[in-house]
N, CA, C and O of each residue as an XYZ file, in Angstrom:
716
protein
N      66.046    101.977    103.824
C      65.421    103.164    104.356
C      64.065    103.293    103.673
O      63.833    103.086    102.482
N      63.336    103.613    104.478
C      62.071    103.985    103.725
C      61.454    105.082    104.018
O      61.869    105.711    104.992
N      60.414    105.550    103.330
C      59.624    106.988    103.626
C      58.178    107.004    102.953
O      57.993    106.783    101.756
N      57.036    107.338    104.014
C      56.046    107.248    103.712
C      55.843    108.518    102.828
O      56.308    109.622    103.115
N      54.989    108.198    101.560
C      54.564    109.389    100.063
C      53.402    109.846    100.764
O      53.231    111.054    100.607
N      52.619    109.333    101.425
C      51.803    110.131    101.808
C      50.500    109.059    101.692
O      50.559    107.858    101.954
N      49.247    109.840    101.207
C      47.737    109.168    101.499
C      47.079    108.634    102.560
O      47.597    109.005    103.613
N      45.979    107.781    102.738
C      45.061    107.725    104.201
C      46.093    106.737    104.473
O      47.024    106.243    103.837
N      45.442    106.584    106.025
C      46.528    106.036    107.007
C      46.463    104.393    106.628
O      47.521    103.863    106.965
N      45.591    103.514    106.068
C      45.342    102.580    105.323
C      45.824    101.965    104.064
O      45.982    100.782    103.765
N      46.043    103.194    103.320
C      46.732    103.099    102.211
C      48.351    103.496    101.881
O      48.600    104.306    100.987
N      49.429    102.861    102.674
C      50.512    103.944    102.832
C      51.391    103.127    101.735
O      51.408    101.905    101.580
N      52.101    104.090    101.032
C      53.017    103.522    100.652
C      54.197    103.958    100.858
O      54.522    105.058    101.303
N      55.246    102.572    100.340
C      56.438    103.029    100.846
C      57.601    103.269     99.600
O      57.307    102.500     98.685
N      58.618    103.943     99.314
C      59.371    103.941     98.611
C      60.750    103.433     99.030
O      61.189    104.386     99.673
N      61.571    102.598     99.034
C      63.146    101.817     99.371
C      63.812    102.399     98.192
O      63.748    102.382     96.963
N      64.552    102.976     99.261
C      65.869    103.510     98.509
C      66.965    102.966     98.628
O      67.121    102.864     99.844
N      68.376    102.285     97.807
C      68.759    101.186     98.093
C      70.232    102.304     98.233
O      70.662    102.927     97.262
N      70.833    102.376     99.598
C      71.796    102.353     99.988
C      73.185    101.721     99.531
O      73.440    100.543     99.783
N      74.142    102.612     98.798
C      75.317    101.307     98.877
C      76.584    102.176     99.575
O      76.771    103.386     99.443
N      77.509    101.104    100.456
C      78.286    101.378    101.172
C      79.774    100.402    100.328
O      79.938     99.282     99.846
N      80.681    101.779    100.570
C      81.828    101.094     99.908
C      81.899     99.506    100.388
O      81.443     99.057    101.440
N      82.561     98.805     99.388
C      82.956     97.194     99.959
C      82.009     96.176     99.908
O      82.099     94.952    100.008
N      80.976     97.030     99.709
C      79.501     95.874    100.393
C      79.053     95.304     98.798
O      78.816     96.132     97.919
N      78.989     94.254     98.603
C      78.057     94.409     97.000
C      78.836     94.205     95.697
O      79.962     94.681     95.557
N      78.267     93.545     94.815
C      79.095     93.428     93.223
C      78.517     95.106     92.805
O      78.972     95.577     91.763
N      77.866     95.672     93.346
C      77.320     97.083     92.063
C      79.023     97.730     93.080
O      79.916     97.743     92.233
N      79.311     97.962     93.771
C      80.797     98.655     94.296
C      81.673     98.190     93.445
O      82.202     98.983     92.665
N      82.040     96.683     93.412
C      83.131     95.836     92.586
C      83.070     96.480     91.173
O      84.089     96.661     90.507
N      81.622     96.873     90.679
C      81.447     96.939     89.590
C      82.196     98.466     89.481
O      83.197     98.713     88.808
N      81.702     99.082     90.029
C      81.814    100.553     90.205
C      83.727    100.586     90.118
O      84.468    101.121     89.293
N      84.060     99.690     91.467
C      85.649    100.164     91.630
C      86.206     99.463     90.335
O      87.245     99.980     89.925
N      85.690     98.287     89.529
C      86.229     98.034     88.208
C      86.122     99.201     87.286
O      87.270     99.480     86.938
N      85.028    100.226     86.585
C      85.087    100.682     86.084
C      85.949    102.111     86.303
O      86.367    102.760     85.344
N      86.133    102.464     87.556
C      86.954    103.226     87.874
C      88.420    103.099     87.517
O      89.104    103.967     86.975
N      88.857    101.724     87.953
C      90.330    101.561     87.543
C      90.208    101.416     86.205
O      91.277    101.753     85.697
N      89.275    101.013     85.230
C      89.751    101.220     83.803
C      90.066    102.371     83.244
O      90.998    102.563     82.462
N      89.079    103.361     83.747
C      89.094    105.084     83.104
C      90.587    105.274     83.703
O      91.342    105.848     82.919
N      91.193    104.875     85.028
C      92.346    105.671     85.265
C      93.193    105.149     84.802
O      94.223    105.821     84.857
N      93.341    103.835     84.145
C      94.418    102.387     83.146
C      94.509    103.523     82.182
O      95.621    104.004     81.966
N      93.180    104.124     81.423
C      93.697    104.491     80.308
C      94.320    105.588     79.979
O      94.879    105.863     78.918
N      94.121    106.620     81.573
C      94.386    107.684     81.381
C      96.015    107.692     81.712
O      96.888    108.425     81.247
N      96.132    106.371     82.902
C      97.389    106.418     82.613
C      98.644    106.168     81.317
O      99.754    106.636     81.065
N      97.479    104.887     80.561
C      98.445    104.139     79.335
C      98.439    105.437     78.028
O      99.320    105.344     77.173
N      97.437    106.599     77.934
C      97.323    107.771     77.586
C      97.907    108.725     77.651
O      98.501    109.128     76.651
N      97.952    109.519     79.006
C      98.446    110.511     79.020
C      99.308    110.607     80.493
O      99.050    111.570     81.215
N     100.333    109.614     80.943
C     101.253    109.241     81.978
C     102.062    110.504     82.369
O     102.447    111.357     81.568
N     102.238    110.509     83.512
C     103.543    111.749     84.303
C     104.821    111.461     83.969
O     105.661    110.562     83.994
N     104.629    112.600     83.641
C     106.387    112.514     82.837
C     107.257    111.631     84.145
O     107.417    111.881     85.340
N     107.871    110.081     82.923
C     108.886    109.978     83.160
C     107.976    108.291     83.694
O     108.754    107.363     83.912
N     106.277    107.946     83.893
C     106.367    107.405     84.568
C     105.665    106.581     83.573
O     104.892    107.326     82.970
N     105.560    104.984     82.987
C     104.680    104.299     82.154
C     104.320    102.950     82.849
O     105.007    102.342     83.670
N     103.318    102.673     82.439
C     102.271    101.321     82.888
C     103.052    100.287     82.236
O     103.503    100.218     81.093
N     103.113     99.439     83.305
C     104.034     97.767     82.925
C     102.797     97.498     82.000
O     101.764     97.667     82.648
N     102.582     97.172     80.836
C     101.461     96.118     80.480
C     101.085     95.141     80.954
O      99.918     94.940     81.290
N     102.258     94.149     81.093
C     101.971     92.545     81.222
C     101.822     92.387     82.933
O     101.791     91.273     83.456
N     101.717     93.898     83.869
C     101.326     93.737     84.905
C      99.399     93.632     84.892
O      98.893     93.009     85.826
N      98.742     94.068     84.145
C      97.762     94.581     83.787
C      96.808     93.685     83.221
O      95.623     93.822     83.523
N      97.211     92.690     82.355
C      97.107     91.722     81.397
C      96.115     90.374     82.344
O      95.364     89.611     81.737
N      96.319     90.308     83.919
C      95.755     88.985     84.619
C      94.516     89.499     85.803
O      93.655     88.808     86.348
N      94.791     90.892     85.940
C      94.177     91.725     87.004
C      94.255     92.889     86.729
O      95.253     93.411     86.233
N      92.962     93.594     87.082
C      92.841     95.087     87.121
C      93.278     95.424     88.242
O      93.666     96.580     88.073
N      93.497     95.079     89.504
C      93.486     95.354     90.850
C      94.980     95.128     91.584
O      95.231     95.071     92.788
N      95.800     95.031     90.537
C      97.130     95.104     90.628
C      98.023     95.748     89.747
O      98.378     94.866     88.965
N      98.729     97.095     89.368
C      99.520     97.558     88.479
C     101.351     97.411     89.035
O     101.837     97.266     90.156
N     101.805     97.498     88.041
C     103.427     98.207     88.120
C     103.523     99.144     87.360
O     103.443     98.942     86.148
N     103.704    100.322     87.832
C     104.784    101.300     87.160
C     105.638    101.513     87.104
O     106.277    101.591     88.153
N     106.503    101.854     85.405
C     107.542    102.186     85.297
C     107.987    103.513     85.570
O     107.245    104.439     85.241
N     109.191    103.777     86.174
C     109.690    104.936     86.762
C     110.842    105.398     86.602
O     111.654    105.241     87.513
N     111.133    105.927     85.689
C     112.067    106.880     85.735
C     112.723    108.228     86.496
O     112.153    109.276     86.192
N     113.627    108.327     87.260
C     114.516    109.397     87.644
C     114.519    110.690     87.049
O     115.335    110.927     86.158
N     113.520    111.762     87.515
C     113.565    113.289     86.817
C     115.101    114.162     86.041
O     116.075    114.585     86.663
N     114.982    114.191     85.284
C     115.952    114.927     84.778
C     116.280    115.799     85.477
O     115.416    116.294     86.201
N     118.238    116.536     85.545
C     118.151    117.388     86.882
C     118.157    117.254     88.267
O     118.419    118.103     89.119
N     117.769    115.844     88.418
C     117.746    115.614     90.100
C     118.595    114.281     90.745
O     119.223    113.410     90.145
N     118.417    114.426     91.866
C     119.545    113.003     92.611
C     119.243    111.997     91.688
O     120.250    111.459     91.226
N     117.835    111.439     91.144
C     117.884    110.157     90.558
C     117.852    110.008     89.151
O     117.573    109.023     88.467
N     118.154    111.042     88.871
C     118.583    111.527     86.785
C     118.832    109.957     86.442
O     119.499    109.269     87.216
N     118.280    109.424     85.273
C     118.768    108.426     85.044
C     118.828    107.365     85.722
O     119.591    106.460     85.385
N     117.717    107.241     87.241
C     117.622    105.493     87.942
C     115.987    105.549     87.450
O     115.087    106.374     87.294
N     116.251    104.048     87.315
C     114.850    103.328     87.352
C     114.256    102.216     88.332
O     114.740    101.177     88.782
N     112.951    102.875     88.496
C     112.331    102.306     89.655
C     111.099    101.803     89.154
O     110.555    102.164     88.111
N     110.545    100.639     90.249
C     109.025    100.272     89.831
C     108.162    100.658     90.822
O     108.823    101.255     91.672
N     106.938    100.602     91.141
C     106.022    101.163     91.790
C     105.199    100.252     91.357
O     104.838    100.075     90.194
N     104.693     99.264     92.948
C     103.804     98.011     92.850
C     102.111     99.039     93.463
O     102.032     99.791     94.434
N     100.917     98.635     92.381
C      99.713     99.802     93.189
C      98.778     98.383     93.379
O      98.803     97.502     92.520
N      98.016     98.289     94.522
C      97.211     97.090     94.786
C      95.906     97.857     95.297
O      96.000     98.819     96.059
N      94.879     97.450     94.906
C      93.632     98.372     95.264
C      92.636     97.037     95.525
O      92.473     95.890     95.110
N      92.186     97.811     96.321
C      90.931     96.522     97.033
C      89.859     97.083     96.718
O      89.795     98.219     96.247
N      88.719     96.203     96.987
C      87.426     96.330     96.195
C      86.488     97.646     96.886
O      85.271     97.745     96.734
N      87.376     98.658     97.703
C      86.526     99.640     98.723
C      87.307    100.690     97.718
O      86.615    101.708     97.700
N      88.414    100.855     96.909
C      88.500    101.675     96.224
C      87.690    102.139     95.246
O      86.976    101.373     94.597
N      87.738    104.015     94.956
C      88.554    104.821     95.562
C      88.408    105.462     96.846
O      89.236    106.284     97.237
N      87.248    105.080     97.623
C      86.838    105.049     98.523
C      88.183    104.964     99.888
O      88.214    105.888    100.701
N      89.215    103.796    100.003
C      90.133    103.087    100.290
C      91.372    103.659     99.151
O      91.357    103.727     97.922
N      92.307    103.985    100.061
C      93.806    104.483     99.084
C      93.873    102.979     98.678
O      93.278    101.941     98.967
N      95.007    103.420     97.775
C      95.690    101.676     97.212
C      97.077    101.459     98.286
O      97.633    102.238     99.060
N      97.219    100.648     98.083
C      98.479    100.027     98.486
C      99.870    100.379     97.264
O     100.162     99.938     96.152
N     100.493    101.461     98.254
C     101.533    101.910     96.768
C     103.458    101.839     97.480
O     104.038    102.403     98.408
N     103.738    101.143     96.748
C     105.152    100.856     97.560
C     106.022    100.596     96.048
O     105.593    100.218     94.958
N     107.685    101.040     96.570
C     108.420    100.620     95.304
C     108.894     99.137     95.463
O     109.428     98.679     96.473
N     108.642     98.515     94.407
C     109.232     97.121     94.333
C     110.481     96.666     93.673
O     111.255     97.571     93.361
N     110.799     95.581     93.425
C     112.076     95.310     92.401
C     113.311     95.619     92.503
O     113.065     96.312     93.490
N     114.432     95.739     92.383
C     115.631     95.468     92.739
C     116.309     96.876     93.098
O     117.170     96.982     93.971
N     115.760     98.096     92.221
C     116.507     99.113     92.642
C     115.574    100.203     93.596
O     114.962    101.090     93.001
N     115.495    100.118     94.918
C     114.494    101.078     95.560
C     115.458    102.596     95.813
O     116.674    102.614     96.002
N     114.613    103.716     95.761
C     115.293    104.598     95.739
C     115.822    105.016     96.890
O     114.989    104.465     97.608
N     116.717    105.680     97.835
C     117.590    106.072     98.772
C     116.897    107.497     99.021
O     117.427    108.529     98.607
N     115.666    107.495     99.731
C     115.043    109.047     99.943
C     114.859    108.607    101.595
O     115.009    107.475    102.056
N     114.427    110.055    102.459
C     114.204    109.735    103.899
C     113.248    109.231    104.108
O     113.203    108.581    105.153
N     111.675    109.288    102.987
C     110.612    108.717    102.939
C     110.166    107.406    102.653
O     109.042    107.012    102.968
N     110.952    106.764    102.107
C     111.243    105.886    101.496
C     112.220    104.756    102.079
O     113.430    104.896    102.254
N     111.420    103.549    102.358
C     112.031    102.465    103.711
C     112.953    101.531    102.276
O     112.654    101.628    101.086
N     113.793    100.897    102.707
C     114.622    100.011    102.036
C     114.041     98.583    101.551
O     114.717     97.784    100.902
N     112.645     98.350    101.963
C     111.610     97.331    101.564
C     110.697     98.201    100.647
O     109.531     97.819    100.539
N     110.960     98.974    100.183
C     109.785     99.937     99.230
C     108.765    100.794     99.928
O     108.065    101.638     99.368
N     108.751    100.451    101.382
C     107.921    101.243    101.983
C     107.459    102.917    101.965
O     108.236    103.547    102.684
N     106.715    103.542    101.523
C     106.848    105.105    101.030
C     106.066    105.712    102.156
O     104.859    105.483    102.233
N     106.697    106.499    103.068
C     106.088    107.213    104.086
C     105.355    108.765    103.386
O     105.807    109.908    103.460
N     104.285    108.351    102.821
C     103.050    109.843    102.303
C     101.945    109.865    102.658
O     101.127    108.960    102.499
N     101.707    111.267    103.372
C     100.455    110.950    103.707
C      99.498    110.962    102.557
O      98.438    110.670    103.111
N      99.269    111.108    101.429
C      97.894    110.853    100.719
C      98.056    109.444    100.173
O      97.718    109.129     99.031
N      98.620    108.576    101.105
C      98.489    106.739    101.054
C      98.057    106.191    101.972
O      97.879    104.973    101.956
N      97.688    107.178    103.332
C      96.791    106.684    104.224
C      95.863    107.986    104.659
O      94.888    108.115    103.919
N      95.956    108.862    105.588
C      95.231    109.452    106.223
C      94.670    110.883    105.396
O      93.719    111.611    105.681
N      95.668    110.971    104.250
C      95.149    112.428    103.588
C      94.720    112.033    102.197
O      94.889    112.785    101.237
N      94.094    110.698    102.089
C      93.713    110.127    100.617
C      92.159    110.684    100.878
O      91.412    110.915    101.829
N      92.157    110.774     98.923
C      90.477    111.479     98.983
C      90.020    110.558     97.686
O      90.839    110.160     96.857
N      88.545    110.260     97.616
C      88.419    109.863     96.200
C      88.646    110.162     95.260
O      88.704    109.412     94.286
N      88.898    111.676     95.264
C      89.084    112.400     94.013
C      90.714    112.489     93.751
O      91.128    112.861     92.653
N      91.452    112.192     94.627
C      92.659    111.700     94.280
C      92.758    110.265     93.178
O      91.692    109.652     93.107
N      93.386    109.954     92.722
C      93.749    109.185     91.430
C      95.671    108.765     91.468
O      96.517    109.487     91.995
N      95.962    107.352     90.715
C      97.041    106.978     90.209
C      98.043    108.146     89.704
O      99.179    108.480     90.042
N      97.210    108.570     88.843
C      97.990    109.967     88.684
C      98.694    110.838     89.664
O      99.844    111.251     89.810
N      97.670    110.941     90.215
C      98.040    112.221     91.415
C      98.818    111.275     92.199
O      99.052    112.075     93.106
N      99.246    110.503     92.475
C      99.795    109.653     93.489
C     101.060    109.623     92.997
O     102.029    109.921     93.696
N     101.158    109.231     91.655
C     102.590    109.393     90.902
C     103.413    110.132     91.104
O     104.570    110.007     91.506
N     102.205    111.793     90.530
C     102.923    113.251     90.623
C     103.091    113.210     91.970
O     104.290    113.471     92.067
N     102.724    113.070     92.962
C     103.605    113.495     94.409
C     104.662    112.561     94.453
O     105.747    113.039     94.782
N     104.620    111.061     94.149
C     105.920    110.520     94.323
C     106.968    110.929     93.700
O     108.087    110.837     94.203
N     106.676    111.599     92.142
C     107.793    112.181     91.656
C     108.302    113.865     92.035
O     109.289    114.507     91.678
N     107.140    114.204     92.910
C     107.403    115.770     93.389
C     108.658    115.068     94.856
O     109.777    115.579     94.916
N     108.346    114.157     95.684
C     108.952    114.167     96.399
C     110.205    113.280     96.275
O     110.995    112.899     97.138
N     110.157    113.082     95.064
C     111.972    112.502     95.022
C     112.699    113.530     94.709
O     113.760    113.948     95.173
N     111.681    114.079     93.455
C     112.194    115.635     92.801
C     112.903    116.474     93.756
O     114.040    116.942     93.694
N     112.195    116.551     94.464
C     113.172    117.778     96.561
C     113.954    117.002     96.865
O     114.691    117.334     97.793
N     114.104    115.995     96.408
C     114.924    115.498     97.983
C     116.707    115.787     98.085
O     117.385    115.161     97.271
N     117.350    116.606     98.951
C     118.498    116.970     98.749
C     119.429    116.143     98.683
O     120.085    116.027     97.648
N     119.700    115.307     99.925
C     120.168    114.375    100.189
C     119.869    112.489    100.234
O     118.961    111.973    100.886
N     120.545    111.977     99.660
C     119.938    110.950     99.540
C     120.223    109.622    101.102
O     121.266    108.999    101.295
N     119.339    109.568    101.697
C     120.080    108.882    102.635
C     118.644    107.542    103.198
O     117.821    107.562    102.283
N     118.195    106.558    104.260
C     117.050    106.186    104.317
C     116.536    106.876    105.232
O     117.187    107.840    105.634
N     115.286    106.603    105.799
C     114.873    107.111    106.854
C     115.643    106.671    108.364
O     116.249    105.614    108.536
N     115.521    107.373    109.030
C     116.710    107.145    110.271
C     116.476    105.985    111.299
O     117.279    105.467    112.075
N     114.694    105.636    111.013
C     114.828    104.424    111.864
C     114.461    103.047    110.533
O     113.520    102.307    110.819
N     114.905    102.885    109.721
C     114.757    102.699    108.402
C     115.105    100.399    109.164
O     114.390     99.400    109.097
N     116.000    100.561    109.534
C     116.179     99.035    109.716
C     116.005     98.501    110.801
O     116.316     97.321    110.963
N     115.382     99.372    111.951
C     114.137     98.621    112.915
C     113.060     98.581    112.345
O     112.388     97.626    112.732
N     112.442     99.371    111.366
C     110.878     99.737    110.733
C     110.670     98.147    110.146
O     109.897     97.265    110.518
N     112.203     98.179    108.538
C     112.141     97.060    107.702
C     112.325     95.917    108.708
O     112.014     94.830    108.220
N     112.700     95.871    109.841
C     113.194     93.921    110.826
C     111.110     93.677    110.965
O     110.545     92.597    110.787
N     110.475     94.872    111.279
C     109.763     94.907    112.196
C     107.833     95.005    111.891
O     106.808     94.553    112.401
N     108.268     95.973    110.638
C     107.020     96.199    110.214
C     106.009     95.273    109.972
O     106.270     94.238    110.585
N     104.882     95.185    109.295
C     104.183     94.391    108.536
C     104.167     94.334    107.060
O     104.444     95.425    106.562
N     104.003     93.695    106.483
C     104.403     93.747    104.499
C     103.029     94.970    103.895
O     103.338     95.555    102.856
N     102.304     95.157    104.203
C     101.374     95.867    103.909
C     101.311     97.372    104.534
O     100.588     97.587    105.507
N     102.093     98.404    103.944
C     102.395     99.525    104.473
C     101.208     99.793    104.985
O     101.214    100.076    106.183
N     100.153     99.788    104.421
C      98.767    100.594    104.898
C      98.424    100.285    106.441
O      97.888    101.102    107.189
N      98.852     98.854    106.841
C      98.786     98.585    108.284
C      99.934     99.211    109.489
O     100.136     99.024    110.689
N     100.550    100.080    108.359
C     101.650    100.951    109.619
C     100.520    101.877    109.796
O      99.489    102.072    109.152
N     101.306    102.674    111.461
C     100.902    104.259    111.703
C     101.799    105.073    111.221
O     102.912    104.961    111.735
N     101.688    105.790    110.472
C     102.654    106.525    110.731
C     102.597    107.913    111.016
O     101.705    108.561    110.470
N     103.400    108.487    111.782
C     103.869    109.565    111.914
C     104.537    110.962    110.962
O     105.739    111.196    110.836
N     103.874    111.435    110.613
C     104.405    112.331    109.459
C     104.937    113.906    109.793
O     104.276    114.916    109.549
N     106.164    113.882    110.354
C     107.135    114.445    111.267
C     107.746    115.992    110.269
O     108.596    116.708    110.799
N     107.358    116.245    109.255
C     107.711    116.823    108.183
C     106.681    117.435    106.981
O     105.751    116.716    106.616
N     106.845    118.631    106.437
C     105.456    119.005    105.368
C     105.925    117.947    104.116
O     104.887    117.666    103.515
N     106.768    117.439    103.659
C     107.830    116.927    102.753
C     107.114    115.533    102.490
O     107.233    115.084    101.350
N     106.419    114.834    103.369
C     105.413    113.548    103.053
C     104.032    113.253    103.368
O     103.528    112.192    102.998
């Protein structure tokens, strides 16, 4: 973009102002690197109750975490442990991450597909930059925290035959205030 400062019509000058658009560019890469470090530490710092950073997920890539997850005291999953795989691409925070439960024990909620799939909207359509790992946590643990009954979602094993591995490429439908 440019914009003329002014003076005779002979003498113009111009000033370039350099535009950056998420994704485009190492100064973004740079940017979405330094971003995920401040939130690494705030997680390896000061974590949501109940929830801690795998290290040795951390250790080969910034752009891939596991969290450890613990079951709220008081509620259906008192005492289960879960992991939480977060994958962020180079348009983050711009771009939600990719947040799904992984590993052997997935939890039994209606939101929650039997491949780890987590039906919330602030993982696709209600994500903001100013949302964070954190905040993503605290709603996953607000919405296990409610959940009365433990059962999957009702179309849960046409979704898992059918879906794609990358939740973010579902639509989904968010049928409920609850995700």
């Amino acid at each position: 973009m440019t914009e003329r400062l002014g003076g005779p019509r002979d003498d113009v000058t111009f000033r370039w102002i350099c535009v950056s658009y998420p994704g485009a560019g190492g100064t973004n890469m740079a940017s979405m690197q330094k971003r995920l470090q401040k939130e690494l530490l705030a997680l390896q710092n000061d974590p949501p109750p109940g929830m801690t950073l795998n290290e040795k997920s951390v250790q080969n890539t910034i752009t891939q975490w596991i969290v450890d997850m613990e079951g709220a005291t008081g509620t259906l999953y008192e005492g289960e442990k879960f992991q939480l795989l977060f994958k962020f691409s180079g348009r983050y925070p711009f771009d939600s991450p990719q947040v799904m439960f992984t590993g052997e024990n997935i939890p039994v909620h209606p939101h929650v597909y039997s491949n780890g799939h987590i039906c919330l909207s602030i993982l696709t359509e209600d994500w903001s930059p100013a949302l964070s790992v954190q905040s993503v946590c605290l709603s996953i643990i607000s919405m296990l925290s409610s959940c009365k009954e433990k059962r999957r979602p009702p179309d849960n094993s046409f979704y898992v035959r059918t879906c794609n591995k990358n939740p973010k490429k579902t639509k989904w439908w968010y049928h409920d205030d609850t995700c």
